[in-house]
C-alpha positions in Angstrom: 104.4 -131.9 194.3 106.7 -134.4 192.9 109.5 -133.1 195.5 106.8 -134.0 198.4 107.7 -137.4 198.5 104.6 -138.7 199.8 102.8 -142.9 199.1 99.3 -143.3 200.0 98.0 -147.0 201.1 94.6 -147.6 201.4 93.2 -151.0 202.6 89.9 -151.8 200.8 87.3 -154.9 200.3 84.2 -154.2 198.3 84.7 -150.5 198.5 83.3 -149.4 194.9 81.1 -146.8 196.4 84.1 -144.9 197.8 86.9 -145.8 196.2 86.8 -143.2 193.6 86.1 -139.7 196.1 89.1 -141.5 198.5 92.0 -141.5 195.6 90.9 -138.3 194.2 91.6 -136.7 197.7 95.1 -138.2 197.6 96.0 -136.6 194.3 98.6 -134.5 196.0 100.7 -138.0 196.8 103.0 -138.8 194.4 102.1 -142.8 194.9 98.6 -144.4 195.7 99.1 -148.2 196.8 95.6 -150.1 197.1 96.0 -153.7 199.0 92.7 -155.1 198.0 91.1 -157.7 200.3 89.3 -159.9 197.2 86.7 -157.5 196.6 83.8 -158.8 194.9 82.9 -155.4 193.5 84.1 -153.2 190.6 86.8 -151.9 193.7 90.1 -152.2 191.7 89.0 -151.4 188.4 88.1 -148.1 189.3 91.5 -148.2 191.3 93.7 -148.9 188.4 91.6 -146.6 186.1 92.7 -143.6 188.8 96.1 -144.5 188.2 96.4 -146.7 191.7 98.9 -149.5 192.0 97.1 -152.3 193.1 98.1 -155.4 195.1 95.3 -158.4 195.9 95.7 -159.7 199.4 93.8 -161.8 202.1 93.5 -159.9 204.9 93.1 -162.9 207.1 91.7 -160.9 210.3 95.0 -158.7 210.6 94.3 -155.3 210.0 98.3 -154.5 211.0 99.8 -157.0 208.4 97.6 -155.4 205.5 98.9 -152.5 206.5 102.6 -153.1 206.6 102.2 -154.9 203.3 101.4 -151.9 201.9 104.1 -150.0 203.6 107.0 -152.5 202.1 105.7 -151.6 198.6 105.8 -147.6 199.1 108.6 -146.3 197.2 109.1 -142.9 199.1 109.7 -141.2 202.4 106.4 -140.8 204.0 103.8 -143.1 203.8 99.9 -141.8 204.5 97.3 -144.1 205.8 94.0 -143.9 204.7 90.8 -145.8 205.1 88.5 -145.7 201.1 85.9 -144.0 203.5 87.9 -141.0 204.9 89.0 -137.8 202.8 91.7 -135.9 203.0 90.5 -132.1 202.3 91.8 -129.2 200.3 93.0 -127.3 203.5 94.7 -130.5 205.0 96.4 -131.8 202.1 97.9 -128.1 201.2 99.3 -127.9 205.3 100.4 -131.2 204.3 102.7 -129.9 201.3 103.4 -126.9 203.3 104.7 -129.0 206.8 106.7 -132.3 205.4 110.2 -132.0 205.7 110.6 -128.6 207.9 111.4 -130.5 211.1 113.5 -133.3 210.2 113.0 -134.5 214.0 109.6 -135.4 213.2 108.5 -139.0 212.3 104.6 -138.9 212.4 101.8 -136.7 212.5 98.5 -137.3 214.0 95.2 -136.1 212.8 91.8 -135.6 214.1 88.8 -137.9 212.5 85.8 -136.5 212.2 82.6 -138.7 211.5 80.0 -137.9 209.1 77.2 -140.1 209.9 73.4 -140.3 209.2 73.3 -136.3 207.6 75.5 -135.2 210.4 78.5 -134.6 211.3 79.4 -136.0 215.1 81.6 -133.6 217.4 81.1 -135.1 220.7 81.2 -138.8 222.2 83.7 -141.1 220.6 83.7 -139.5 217.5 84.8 -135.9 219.2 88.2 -137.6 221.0 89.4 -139.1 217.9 93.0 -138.4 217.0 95.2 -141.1 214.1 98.6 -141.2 214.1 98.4 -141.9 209.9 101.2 -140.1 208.3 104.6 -142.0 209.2 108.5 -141.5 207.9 109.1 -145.0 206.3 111.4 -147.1 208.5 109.9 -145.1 211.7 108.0 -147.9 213.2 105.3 -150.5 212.3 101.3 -151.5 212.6 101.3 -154.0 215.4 97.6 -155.5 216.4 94.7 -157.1 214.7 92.0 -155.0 214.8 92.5 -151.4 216.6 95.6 -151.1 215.7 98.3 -148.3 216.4 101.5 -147.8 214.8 104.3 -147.9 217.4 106.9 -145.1 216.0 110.2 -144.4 217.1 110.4 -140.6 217.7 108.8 -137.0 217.8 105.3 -137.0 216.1 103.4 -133.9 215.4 100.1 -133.0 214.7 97.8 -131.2 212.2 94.9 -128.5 212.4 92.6 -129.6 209.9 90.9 -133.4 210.4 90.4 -136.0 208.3 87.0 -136.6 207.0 85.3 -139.8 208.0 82.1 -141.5 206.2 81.4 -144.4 207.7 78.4 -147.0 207.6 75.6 -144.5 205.8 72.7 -146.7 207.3 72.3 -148.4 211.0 72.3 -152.1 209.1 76.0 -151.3 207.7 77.1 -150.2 210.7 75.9 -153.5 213.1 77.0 -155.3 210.1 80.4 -153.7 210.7 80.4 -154.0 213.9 79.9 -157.9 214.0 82.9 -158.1 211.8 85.3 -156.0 213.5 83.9 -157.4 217.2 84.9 -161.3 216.0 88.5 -159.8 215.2 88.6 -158.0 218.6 88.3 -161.5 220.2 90.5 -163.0 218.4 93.1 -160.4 218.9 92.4 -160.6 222.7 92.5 -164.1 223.0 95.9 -163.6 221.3 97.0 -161.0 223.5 96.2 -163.5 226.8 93.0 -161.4 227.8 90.1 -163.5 228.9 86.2 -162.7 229.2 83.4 -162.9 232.4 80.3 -162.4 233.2 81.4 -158.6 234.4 83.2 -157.6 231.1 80.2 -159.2 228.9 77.2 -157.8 231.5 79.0 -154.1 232.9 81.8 -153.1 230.6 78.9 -152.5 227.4 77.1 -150.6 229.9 80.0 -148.3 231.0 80.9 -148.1 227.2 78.0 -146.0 226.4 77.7 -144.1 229.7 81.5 -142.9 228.5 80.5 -142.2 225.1 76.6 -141.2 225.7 77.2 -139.4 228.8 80.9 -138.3 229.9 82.2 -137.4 226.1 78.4 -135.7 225.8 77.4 -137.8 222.9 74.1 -136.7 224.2 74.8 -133.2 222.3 74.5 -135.2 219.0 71.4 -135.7 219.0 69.8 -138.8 217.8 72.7 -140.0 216.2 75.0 -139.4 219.5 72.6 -141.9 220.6 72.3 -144.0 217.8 76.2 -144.0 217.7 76.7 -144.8 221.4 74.2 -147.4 221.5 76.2 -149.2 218.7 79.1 -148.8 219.9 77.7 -150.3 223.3 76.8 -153.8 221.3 80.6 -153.7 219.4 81.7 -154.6 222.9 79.0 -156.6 224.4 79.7 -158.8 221.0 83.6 -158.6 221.7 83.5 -160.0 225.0 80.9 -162.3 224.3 82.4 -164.0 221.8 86.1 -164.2 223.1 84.1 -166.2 225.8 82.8 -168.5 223.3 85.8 -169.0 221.6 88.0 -169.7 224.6 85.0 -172.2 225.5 86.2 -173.8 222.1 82.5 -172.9 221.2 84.2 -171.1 217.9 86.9 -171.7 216.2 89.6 -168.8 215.8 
């Protein structure tokens, strides 16, 4: 293990509830970076008590620069990105050890998320057509984007069989609550990025959201919580659009 060579970094605010299942699944990494957006909650303690280096740091709306903060303070080759509610499993983290460093060509690896949400797991919809690009040769590249970001990386990337475990927002209100968070970022970082709002992006484009999600990706297959999910998902972008509209009315500030 200690040849593997790998730093975790995972970004948390008030994450006391998962913090402790999240670092245990990284115990194959031979460094475990916390940046630690002023939690509230017992969050670092419990970090530092696993043996976590921790760093407190405003996040300021900029999911990227968290990110590559915690990427400058990783001491070793490969750096693996991971959010305090996803796990990485037994199967995955021994392909892990078992892939780095056989292809020297090879500057990422992407992984499939799957969601566990509500007391099931989702396999269609959104949730179903996830892939991350999460595990990154240091000096291959860099986080670039508020809120949805990607990491732009300079060369071959690769891809693993078994997925990253996902357990987001355990009840509706956490996940609207979520959602209003990450939709006032998503206007900020449009507004940024020159994009501008209407009455057909704030009226249509929720719509055709969840018809895309619901219907085309079969979210329908999941049941109530396809649904549920899709429905959500459908407000994230009715709020996103809406809001970028009130901002660039000056009716928020940024």
């Amino acid at each position: 293990m200690a040849n593997l060579s790998v730093s975790a970094v995972v970004l948390t605010k008030n994450e006391e509830s998962n913090i402790k299942d999240c670092i245990e699944s990284l115990k194959f990494c031979d460094e475990i970076i916390v940046v630690d957006d002023n939690s509230k909650d017992e969050t670092t303690s419990i970090a530092e008590k696993l043996g976590a280096k921790v760093y407190k740091r405003y996040m300021d709306m900029n999911y990227s620069e968290q990110s590559n903060f915690g990427m400058e303070k990783a001491q070793n080759k490969w750096v693996l990105f991971l959010d305090a509610d996803e796990r990485i499993t037994d199967n995955l983290s021994k392909d892990i050890v078992n892939t780095l460093g056989r292809n020297e060509q090879i500057k990422g690896y992407y992984f499939r998320r799957v969601d566990y949400m509500w007391g099931s797991w989702l396999k269609h919809g959104e949730s179903g057509y996830s892939t991350v690009l999460r595990l990154v040769r240091k000096g291959s590249g860099n986080w670039v984007r508020r809120v949805h970001p990607r990491f732009e990386i300079r060369g071959r990337t690769s891809e693993f069989s078994y997925p990253i475990k996902h357990y987001p927002h355990q009840s509706v209100g956490a996940f609207i609550e979520s959602v209003d968070r990450w939709s006032t970022w998503h206007a900020v970082a449009n507004n940024e990025e020159g994009k501008s709002s209407s009455v057909i992006k704030i009226l249509f484009w929720p719509a055709a959201h969840f018809v895309k999600n619901f219907i085309i990706r079969m979210g329908f297959l999941d049941g109530i919580q396809g649904f549920v999910f899709a429905i959500v998902m459908s407000f994230h972008s009715y709020l996103a659009w809406s809001k970028l509209w009130m901002l660039q009315k000056r009716f928020i500030k940024n």
